[in-house]
C-alpha positions as CSV (number, residue, x, y, z in Angstrom):
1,X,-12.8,-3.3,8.5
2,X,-10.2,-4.5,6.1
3,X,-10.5,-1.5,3.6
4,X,-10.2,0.6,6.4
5,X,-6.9,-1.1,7.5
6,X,-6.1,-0.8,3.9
7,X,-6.4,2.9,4.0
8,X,-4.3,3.3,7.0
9,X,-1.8,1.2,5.2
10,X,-1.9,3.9,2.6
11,X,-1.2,6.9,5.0
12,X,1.5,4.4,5.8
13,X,3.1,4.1,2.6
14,X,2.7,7.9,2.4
15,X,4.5,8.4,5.1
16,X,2.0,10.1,7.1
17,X,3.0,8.6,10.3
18,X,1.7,10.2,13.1
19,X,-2.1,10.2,11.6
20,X,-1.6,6.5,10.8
21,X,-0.8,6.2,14.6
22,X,-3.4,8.1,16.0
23,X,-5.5,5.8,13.8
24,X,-4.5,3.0,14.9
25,X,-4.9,3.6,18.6
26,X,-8.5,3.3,17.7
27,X,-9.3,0.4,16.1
28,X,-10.4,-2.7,18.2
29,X,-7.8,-5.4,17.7
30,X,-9.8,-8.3,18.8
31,X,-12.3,-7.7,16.2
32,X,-10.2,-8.2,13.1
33,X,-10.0,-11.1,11.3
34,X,-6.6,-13.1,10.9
35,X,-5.3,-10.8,7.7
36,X,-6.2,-8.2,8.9
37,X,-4.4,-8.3,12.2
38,X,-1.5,-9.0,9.9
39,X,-1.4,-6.0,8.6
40,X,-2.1,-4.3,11.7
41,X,0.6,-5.9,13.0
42,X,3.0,-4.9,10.0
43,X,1.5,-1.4,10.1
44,X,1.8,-0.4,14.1
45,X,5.4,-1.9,14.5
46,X,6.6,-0.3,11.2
47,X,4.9,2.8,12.6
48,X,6.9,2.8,16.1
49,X,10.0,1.9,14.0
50,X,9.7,5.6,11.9
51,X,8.1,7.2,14.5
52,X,11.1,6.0,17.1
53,X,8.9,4.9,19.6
54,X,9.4,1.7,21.9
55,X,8.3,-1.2,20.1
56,X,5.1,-3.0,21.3
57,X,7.0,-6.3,22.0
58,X,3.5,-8.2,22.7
59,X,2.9,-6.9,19.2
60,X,5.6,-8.2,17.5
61,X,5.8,-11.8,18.7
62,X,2.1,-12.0,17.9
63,X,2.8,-10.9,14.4
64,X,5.8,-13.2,14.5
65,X,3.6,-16.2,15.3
66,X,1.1,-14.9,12.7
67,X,4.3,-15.0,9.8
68,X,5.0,-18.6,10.9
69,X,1.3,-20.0,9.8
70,X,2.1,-18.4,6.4
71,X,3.3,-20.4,3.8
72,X,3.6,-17.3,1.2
73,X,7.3,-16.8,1.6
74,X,7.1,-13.1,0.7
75,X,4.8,-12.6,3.9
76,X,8.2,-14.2,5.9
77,X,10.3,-12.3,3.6
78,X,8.2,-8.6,5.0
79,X,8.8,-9.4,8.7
80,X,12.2,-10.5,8.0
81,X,12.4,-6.6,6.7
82,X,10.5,-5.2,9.4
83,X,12.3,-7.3,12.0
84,X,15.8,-5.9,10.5
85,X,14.1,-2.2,11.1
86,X,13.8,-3.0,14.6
87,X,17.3,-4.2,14.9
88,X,18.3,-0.5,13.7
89,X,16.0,0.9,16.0
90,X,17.8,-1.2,19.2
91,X,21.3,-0.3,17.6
92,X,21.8,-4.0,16.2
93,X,23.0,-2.3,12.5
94,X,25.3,-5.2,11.7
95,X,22.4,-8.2,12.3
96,X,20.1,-5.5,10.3
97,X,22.3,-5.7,7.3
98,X,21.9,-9.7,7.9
99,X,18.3,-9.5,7.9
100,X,18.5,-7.5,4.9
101,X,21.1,-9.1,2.4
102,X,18.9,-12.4,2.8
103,X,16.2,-10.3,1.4
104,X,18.3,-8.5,-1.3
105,X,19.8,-11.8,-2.1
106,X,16.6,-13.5,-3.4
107,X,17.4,-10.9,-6.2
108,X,15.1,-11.5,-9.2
109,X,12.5,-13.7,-7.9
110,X,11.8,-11.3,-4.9
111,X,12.0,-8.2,-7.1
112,X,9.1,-9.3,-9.5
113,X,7.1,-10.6,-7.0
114,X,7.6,-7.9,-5.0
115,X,9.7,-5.2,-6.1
116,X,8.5,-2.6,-2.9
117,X,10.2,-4.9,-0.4
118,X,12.8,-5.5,-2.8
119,X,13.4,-2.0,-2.6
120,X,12.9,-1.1,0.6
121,X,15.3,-3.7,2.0
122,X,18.1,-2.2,-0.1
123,X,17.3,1.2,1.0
124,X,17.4,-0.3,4.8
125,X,20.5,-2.1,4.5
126,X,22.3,1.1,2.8
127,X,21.1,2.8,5.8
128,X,22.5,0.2,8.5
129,X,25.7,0.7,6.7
130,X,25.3,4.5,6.7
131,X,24.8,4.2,10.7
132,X,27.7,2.4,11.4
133,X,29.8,5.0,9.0
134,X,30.2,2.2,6.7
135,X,29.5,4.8,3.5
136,X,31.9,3.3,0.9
137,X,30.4,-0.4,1.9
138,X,26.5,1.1,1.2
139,X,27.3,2.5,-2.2
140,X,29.4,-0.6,-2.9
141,X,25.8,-2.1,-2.5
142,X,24.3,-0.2,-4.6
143,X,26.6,-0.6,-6.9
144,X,26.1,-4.3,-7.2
145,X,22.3,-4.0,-8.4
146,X,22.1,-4.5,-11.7
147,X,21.1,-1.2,-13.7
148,X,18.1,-3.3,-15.5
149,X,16.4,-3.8,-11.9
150,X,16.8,-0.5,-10.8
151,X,14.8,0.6,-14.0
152,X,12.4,-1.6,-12.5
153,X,12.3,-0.7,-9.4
154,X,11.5,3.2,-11.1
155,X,8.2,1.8,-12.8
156,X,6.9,-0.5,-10.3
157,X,7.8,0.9,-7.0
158,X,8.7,4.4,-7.3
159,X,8.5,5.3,-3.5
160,X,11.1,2.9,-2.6
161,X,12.8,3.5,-5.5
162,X,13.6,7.1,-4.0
163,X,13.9,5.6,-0.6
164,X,17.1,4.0,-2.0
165,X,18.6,6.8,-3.7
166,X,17.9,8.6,-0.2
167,X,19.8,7.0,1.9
168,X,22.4,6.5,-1.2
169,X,22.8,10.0,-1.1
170,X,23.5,10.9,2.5
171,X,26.3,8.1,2.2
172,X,27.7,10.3,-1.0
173,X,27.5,13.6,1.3
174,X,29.3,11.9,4.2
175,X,32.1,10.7,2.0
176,X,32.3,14.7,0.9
177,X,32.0,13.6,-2.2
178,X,29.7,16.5,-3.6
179,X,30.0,16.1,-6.9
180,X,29.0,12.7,-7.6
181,X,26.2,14.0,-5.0
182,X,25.0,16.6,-7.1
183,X,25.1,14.5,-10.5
184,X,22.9,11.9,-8.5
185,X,20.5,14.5,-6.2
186,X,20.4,16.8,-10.0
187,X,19.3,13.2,-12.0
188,X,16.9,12.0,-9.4
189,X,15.0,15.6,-9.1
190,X,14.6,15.6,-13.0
191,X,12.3,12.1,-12.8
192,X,9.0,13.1,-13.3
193,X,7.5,10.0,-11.2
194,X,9.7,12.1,-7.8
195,X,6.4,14.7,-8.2
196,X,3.5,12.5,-7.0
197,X,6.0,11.4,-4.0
198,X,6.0,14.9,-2.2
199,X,8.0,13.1,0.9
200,X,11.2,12.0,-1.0
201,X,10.4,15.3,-2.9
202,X,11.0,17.5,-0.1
203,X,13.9,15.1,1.3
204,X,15.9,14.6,-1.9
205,X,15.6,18.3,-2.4
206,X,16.8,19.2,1.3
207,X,19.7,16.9,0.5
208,X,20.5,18.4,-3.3
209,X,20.3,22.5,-1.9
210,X,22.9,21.6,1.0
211,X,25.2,19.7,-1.7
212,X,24.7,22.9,-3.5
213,X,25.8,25.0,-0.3
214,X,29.4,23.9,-1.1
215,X,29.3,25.4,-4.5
216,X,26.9,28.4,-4.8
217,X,25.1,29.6,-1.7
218,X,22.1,31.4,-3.3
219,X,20.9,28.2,-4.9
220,X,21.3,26.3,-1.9
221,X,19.0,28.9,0.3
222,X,16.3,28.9,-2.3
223,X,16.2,25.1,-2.6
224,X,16.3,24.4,1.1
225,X,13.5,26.5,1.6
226,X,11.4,25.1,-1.0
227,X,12.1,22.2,1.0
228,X,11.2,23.6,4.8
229,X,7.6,24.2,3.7
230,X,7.0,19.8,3.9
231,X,8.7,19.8,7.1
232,X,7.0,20.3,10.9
233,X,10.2,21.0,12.6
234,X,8.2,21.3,15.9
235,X,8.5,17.8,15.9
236,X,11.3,14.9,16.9
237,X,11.7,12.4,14.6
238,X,14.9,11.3,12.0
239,X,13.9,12.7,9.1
240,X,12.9,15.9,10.3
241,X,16.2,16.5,12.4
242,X,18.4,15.8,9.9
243,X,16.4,18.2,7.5
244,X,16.3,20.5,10.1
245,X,20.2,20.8,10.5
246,X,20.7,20.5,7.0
247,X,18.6,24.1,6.5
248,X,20.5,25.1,9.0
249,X,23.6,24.9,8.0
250,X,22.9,26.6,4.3
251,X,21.1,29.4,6.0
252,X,24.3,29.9,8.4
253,X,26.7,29.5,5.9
254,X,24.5,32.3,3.3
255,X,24.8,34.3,6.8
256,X,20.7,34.8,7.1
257,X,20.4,35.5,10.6
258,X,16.8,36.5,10.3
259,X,16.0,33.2,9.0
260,X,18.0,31.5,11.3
261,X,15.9,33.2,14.4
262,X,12.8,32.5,12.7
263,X,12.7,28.7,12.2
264,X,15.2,28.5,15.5
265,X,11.6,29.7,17.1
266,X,9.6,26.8,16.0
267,X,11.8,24.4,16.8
268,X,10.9,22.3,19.7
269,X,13.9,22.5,22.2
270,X,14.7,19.3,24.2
């Protein structure tokens, strides 16, 4: 049972979300042993976090009870994470960004122990600050990483690595500021360790052809596209709205009206 948690935990990380769901709809709780209903637990809520779904509360505070018998503090350190995703998911950005800078703070101890949730906390706190339109104070924070651990956080977690930059760039493309947008959309593209992460892929590029919008129009259709194919825009969720308006707006602004009715027809209206 556990290596089939494990593989739903993979979907996970893949960010396959809706499968993983499904998935876990179907496995019987009260047979799994102690870690693996720790991992369930981590899985399902981080699930209904992405897939913005009400939170199994039941869930949570049985997962929370399950973190307190743990006396690894990098299991306490995960929930503090995924507890700080559910205070974005309430609206609670400012006690997110809490629950995050603990994290963060732990610096080099955390990040070679385990640089994913090292990683993925700094991309969730840039994108509590993001939601409360506090852009200059996320890239201020990413700022104050040393270089040296970023480089790490390239090699050993590569996913979260691009998480970051992410969320780093939508702060850049709120501030207007496409330049330093493109420099860092252009630089992250060329990193050959972006092509076995087809997600960040497809949401980096999104990001990088409506940067381009602002400065050469043809470009910017082609690379949106490229990007559409990943996306099911019949379907509600954050990342797939904001890459849905973000195609939008290139193909309106290159003036493709055929386009425009053609993926306006697929999208699911609400």
């Amino acid at each position: 049972m556990y290596s089939m948690m494990q593989r739903i935990k993979q979907l996970y990380d893949e960010g396959y979300y809706e499968e993983v769901y499904e998935q876990l709809l179907n496995v019987s709780f009260h047979t799994l042993q102690n870690e693996e209903r720790t991992l369930y637990c981590r899985v399902l809520i981080g699930v209904q976090i992405h897939l913005e779904k009400q939170i199994d509360e039941e869930i949570f505070l049985y997962y929370e009870r399950l973190v307190q018998g743990e006396t690894d503090d990098l299991q306490q350190a995960i929930f503090e994470n995924i507890k700080g995703l559910k205070r974005i998911l309430e609206g609670n950005f400012e006690s997110a960004v809490e629950q995050f800078s603990a994290i963060i703070a732990a610096d080099r101890r955390i990040l070679e122990k385990r640089p994913t949730l090292y990683a993925t906390a700094l991309g969730n706190c840039i994108y509590a600050l993001i939601s409360m339109k506090q852009y200059r104070r996320a890239i201020l924070l990413y700022n104050s990483i040393d270089d040296a651990n970023m480089m790490y956080l390239l090699k050993e977690a590569p996913r979260t690595y691009f998480h970051v930059h992410e969320n780093l760039l939508d702060a850049y493309i709120a501030l207007k500021q496409w330049q330093t947008g493109m420099m860092i959309a252009e630089t992250i593209l060329s990193l050959p360790e972006l092509a076995q992460h087809p997600r960040y892929y497809a949401i980096l590029l999104m990001a990088t052809g409506y940067i381009y919008a602002k400065v050469d129009r043809e470009r910017a259709k082609e690379l949106c596209l490229e990007a559409a194919v990943y996306f099911d825009f019949t379907k509600r969720r954050h990342d797939y709205d904001l890459a849905y308006t973000r195609l939008m707006e290139v193909l309106e602004a290159y003036g493709d009206k055929k386009l425009i009715r053609q993926y306006e027809s697929i999208r699911i209206k609400v």
